[in-house]
Steps between C-alpha positions, in 0.01 A plus 500: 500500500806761595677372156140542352483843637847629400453414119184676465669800720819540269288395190271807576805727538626382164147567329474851631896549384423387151180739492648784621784464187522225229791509289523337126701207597473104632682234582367128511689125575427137634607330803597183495685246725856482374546102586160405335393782268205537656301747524426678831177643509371763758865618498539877678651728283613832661682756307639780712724816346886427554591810605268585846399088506103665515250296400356535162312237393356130614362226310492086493497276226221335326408139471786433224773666739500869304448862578518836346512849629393777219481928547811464677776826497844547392782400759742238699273220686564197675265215464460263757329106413346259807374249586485253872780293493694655212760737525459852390524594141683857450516667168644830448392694186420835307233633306591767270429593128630213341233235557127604600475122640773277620412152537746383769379165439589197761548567847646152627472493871691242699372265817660634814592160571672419182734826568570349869585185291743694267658809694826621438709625786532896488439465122101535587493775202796396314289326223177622410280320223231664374325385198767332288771726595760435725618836702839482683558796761839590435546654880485099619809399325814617566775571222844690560587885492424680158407138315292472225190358397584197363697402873129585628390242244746253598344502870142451409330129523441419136739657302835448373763712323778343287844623447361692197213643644234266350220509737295163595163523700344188621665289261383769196729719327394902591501659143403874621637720828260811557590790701138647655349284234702678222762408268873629621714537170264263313590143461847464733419367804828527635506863474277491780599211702878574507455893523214591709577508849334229749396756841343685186220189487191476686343219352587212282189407258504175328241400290364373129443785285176445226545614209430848393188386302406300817551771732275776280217277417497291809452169316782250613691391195723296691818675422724542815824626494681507863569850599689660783411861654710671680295760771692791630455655804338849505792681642724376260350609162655828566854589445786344342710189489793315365831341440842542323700122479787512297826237496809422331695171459778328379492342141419858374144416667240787614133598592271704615161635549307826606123558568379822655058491643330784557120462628228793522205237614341457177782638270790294444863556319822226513811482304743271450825369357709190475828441340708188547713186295400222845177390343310579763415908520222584277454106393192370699303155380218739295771655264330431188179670612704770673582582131302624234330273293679301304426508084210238489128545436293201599186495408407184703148609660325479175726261318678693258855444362764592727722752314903536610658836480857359552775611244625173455648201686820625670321866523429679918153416475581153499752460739195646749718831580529329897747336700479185624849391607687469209776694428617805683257783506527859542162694594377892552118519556326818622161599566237736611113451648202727640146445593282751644096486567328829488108570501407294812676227318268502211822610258844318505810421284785270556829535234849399534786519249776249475847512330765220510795337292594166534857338326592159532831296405592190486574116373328177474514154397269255377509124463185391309390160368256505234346101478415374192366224295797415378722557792618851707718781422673680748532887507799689723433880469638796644366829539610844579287801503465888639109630486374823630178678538369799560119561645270801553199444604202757656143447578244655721102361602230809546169366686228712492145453642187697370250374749455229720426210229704638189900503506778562191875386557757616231828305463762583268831334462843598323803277378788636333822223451794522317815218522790292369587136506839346395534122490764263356441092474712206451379145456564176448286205416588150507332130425470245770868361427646827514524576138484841381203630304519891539665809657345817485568858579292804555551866556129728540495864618181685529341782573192569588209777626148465576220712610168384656205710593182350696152700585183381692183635560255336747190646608214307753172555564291383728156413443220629793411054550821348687706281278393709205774659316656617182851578407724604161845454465669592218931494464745565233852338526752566250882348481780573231804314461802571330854286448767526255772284546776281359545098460809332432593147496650193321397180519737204412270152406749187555451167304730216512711654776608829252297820396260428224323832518538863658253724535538858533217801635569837541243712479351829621130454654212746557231371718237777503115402712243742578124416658207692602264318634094655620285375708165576652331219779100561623398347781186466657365312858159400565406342803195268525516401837667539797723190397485473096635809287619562170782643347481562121826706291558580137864572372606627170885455443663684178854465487733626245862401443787475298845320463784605299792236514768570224853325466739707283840332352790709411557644172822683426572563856146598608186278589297604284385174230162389703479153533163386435525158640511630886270854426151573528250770573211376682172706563219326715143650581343325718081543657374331767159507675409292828203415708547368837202387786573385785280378769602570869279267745578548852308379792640381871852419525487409119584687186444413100597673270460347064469659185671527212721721233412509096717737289520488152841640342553599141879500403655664198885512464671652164877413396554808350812389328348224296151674485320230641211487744379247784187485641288251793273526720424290816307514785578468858286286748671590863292301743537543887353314862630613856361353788628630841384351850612748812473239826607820683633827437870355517425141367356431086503256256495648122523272169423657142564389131572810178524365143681771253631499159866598454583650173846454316722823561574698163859390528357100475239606188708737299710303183852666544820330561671651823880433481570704827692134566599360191546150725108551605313605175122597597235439228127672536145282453243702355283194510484494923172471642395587856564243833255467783607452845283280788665663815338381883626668826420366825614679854437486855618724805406495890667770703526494896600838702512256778838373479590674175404151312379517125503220204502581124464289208472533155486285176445528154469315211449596104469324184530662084319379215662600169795607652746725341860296504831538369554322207910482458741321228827433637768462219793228480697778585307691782332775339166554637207626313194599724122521369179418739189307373204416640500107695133350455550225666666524841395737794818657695409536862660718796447442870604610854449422863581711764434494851664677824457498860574730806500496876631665806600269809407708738709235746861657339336816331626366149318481197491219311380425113575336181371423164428243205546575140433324155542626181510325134376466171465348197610637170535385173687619238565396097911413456568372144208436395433276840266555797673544853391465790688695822364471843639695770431505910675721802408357795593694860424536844646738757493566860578851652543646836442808666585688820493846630671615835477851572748633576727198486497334157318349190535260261303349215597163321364317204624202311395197338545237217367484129518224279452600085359222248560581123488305255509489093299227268752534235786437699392285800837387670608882526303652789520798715392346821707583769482615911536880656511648800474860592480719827568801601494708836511887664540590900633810666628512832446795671795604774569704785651905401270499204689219306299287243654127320283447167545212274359320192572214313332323243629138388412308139571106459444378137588112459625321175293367204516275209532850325750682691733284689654766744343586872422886565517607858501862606538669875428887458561686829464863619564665806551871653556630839352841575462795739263766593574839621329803644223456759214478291706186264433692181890467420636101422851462362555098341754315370434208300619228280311358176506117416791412786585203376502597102252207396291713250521362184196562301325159414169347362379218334197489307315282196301631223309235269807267393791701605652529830686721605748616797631881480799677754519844439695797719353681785566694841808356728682557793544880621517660816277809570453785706184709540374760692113590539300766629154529620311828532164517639315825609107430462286692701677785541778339701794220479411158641685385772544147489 
């Protein structure tokens, strides 16, 4: 009666608020039961302002667990969910001009009893999960003076940071770090991780991101992506921040790196600079999408022909313009970003510019065996090259929102490229008794320059029913491409143990591309129900390109006589238009989502040189089921099938001989016709806060009818000629497993996980004239630990076997098959009088096969001793040595159809190195003491 009482008493107060002044805005949700997904009807519901706690409003839930509040004002409020037995629910949020009604959909409250069952020890508030995210407090872990945000990562229950900065997440790899739920220079997550500061964080979000259609039209398309935000605290979006590292070694070795942070709350500007020849300032693992884009178009959502913009074979564009360990590289990369939000936030932009130059040297060497029907020839070949590249690239993001259902974001993009490659080769190729069939040598110099330009227009509106909505995109992306180079080589052809024939090249080749490519996607949602909607797009695709690949012999000391054989001038035209549906069913703890792609594509490519014309058309059926099950917030079980066609790339269709390689002649197939791809997924994850326990699996497996293969003819005297055709008879398949596991004992505070892997396939390929069949399997498992002692020490170790199966039809008794191991580890030790021991080591065991008969073992080991200075720490002087025991020789082994192949190539050794760093920090308008 009391209880009775009350709620009519504070229900009566709310009434007579609401009277007195109703605003234009509402707010509505479900409560459920997090364990069951039940709904908990009768729920109270009391929303009270955040900034005097008064008491607004009070509701409870109907009979299916929801509620809504409407005429509600601008402002901060709290929002508090109960019910007996349950702990509370708190949710803090805003209503502004952005949204007149913000579903904050379900509230999962938690038996008392089951948090008695699961609390952790002064970490009560450590973990918070609401909804599907996962919210660390950054205040309950502790990380050492002026660290950075990924050492804040490495302390959090769920996540691991490898020695490159790759981020993991309960078992899944995080693709996207957020600052405030923004993007910080774009796409490198390690210039926030290894720059921002760590006492700057107040809370660590981690969560699956829906996609952007997802997110505006509310429909669940089943596209996650695993996303990190970083919160600041409020006093610390103010001010300025950063750090000056710089170090010089022996071995001519150097480095260094500068990033200067200034915050005004919502308007942001950094800076920064790296220089360096260690191969580690400036490289991080997402180098290639640091970048600008490279010079491909792929036109894959609609099925049409993949176009490359490369130069030619030996050209920048091909060698990827990154470095990944081989050779010795030499890097400058510089770079500028600001955001700002004006308007109440209804107005923002985001642009950054980025500059760099990247040169690489070095050697290789490559033993290959190429099995045949008739027997194997062996190929020794050595390699030396010296590539550089130079990148600009700016772009900048303007949001802008007319009203509280329509929105337009701009996004413009611009590449500008320019480079030079020199490369000499040597070979040799043998038959299986050591005979000699061919040596070869090659000289190539290019250079190159490209520009690419990208705009997007996106504007959403939605509709007054929920679920209802309408959007237009329409983007232009254009990419030019220009190489001029040289190509020298002779070729000697043995017969009878003596020359019979020599073959001499030398050439000058212009490789000229250019592409402009329009699109324009509709999409419209319709919901039906509560659980079934609809999702229907139209896409019209015209893209327009052309290639210009010339060879020019010399003619009285110039190159000037064209040589017909290796020219052509290509011009394609190519129209698309799509329709998509796709249903979205989602009811309980299950979603469906099926429908389907049809596009029809009309191609037209001229050869203006020979004044002939090709024309198809095709059309695309692109098929797709998803079903996801969500046990819990933290635990699901998702499987899903796509079928797609693959069309041949312009460089498999077009009829011109390519000599780049006189000893590997490519041949074009005008006569290609589509592939189609079967691809299933299946995954499951559970995550625990309670004990920091998750498991992750994932498999896959694919099969492709009419697949495109490479159709080769070996000669007697190892000259390869290269053309694909269509197999009509055999399906190539790909699959994976992989699976990993965590755990912290709380008995010795050590974390402990591990993993399974399996990965293989089956190709098949045409080698004179006969069908081959190559199957190929990794298999691996590892087991890592983990330990943090503040203050004291930590350590992380992983290591653990893998065992590869290869295997050839032609050439049975010469497998690859063959046992590895691999490890590697990281602790620091921290010591009285500011003193710090920090070491790394990564170790590679690669075991004989019937191929290669020679064992590969290799111990890489780092270590530095360092010391801080000045009372606040901001000043560390090190002194460390690179690879101590001088084991890194670049090595990897690796088959492709009927040739296997083992390659050693130069890279980073032994140096010593001394650095000094700097940290300066002076947000909210004074220095942090640490």
């Amino acid at each position: 009666m009391k209880r009775s009482l009350f709620t009519l008493v504070v229900t009566c107060l709310c009434w007579l608020g609401a009277v007195a002044q109703e605003g234009n805005y509402s707010i509505m949700g479900t409560v459920i039961d997090t364990a069951s997904s039940k709904t908990l009807a009768k729920s109270s519901i009391v929303l009270v302002h955040a900034q005097d706690s008064m008491l607004y409003r009070f509701t409870r839930t109907d009979e299916s667990g929801r509620f809504q509040m409407v005429g509600l004002d601008t402002g901060a409020y709290i929002l508090f969910a109960t019910f007996p037995e349950y702990a509370d629910y708190v949710e803090h949020f805003t209503l502004d001009s952005t949204a007149s009604t913000v579903d904050l959909g379900h509230l999962g409250l938690v038996l008392r009893s089951k948090l008695l069952e699961e609390v952790l020890v002064n970490r009560s508030q450590a973990i918070t999960i609401r909804g599907d995210t996962t919210e660390y407090d950054a205040a309950s872990f502790t990380i050492q003076p002026n660290s950075k945000v990924e050492d804040l990562l490495k302390q959090l229950p769920g996540i691991q940071v490898d020695q490159d900065g790759k981020i993991t997440a309960q078992g899944q790899t995080v693709n996207k770090v957020l600052v405030d739920g923004e993007e910080f220079f774009g796409d490198d997550p390690t210039l926030v991780t290894r720059n921002l500061r760590g006492d700057m964080v107040d809370k660590v979000q981690l969560y699956d991101k829906r996609s952007d259609q997802a997110e505006f039209t509310g429909v669940d398309d089943g596209e996650r992506s695993k996303t990190l935000n970083i919160k600041l605290k409020e006093d610390k979006k103010k001010g300025y921040f950063g750090k000056v590292d710089v170090g010089a070694g022996t071995n001519e070795m150097y480095q260094g790196q500068a990033m200067f942070n200034r915050f005004n709350n919502k308007q942001r500007f950094s800076a920064f600079g790296t220089i360096g020849n260690t191969g580690r300032t400036g490289l991080s693992w997402q180098d290639a999408d640091r970048y600008a884009p490279s010079g491909s178009t792929t036109l894959t959502d609609d099925g049409g022909i993949m176009i490359s913009m490369g130069g030619g074979q030996d050209d920048i564009e091909s060698w990827g313009g990154r470095y990944d360990g081989r050779g010795i590289p030499s890097v400058l990369n510089g770079g500028a970003f600001y955001s700002n939000k004006w308007d109440d936030d209804k107005q923002s932009i985001n642009g950054n510019y980025k500059i760099g130059e990247l040169g690489v040297k070095g050697t290789s060497n490559t033993i290959s065996q190429n099995n045949l029907p008739t027997g194997i020839i062996n190929t020794n070949s050595g390699q030396t090259f010296d590539r550089r590249i130079f990148r600009q690239r700016g772009g900048a993001i303007y949001e802008t929102q007319f009203d509280s259902t329509s929105t337009l974001k701009v996004t413009v993009d611009g590449t500008l490229r320019n480079g030079e490659t020199t490369e000499f080769n040597q070979s040799t190729g043998t038959d299986g008794d050591g005979g000699m069939l061919n040596q070869s040598t090659r000289r190539t110099t290019n250079d190159t320059e490209g520009q690419s330009a990208y705009l997007t227009a996106l504007w959403t509106k939605k509709m007054r029913k929920k679920g209802r909505t309408l959007s237009w995109e329409v983007n232009e992306t254009i990419n030019q491409s220009k190489a001029n180079g040289f190509l020298f080589s002779e070729n000697s052809f043995y017969s009878d143990g003596g020359v019979d024939s020599v073959l001499l090249v030398d050439q000058m080749k212009v490789n000229n591309s250019s592409s402009s490519v329009f699109n324009s996607n509709v999409t419209y949602s319709e919901p039906f129900t509560e659980a079934l909607a609809l999702v229907l797009n139209y896409r019209l695709t015209a893209n327009n390109a052309t290639s210009l690949r010339q060879a020019f012999n010399p003619a009285n000391g110039e190159y000037t006589e064209l040589d017909s054989l290796f020219s052509n001038d290509f011009k394609l035209n190519q129209l698309s238009n799509q329709l998509g549906a796709i249903f979205n069913f989602k009811k309980g703890k299950s979603t469906l989502n099926f429908g389907t792609r049809v596009s029809r594509v009309q191609f037209d490519q001229t050869d203006r040189y020979v004044d002939s014309r090709f024309e198809r058309s095709f059309t695309n059926h692109n098929p797709q089921l998803r079903y996801q099950y969500r046990f819990s917030q933290q635990k699901s079980f998702t499987v899903s099938y796509n079928g797609n066609n693959t069309q041949p790339s312009i460089n498999q269709i077009q009829p011109v001989t390519v000599n780049d390689d006189p000893m590997n002649i490519i041949l074009g197939n005008p006569d290609l016709k589509p592939s189609y791809t079967n691809r299933f997924n299946m995954s499951y994850n559970s995550f625990k806060v309670i004990g920091n326990q998750y498991v992750y699996f994932s498999a896959s497996f694919s099969n492709t009818n009419n697949p495109i293969v490479s159709n080769t003819y070996t000669d007697s005297v190892g000259r390869n000629t290269f053309q694909y055709a269509n197999l009509t008879d055999k399906a190539p398949m790909n699959y994976y497993f992989y699976g990993s596991f965590s755990k912290n004992l709380k008995k010795w505070n050590i974390n402990v996980g591990g993993g399974l892997n399996t990965n293989g396939n089956i190709y098949y390929n045409l080698t004179n004239g006969e069908l081959n069949k190559t199957q190929s399997t990794t298999y691996s498992g590892t087991l890592n630990l983990r330990q943090y002692i503040q203050k004291k020490y930590d350590f992380y170790l992983t290591f653990g076997p893998t065992y590869t199966y290869g295997e050839s039809s032609l050439q049975r008794q010469q497998n690859n098959n063959g046992w590895g191991l691999n490890g590697n580890y990281s602790f620091n030790i921290y010591l009285p009088l500011k003193f710090q021991i920090s070491s790394e080591g990564r170790y590679t065991y690669t075991a004989a096969t019937q191929s290669f008969d020679e064992n590969f073992e290799r111990l890489i080991v780092d270590a530095s001793v360092s010391k801080k200075f000045l009372k606040d720490e901001t000043l560390r002087f090190s002194v460390g040595v690179n690879d101590i025991f001088n084991q890194n020789v670049g090595f990897s082994r690796y088959a492709n159809n009927n040739i296997i192949s083992q390659n050693r190539y130069t890279t980073i050794t032994r140096f010593l190195m001394f650095s000094l760093a700097w940290d300066f920090n002076k947000m909210g308008g004074a220095s942090i003491q640490n």
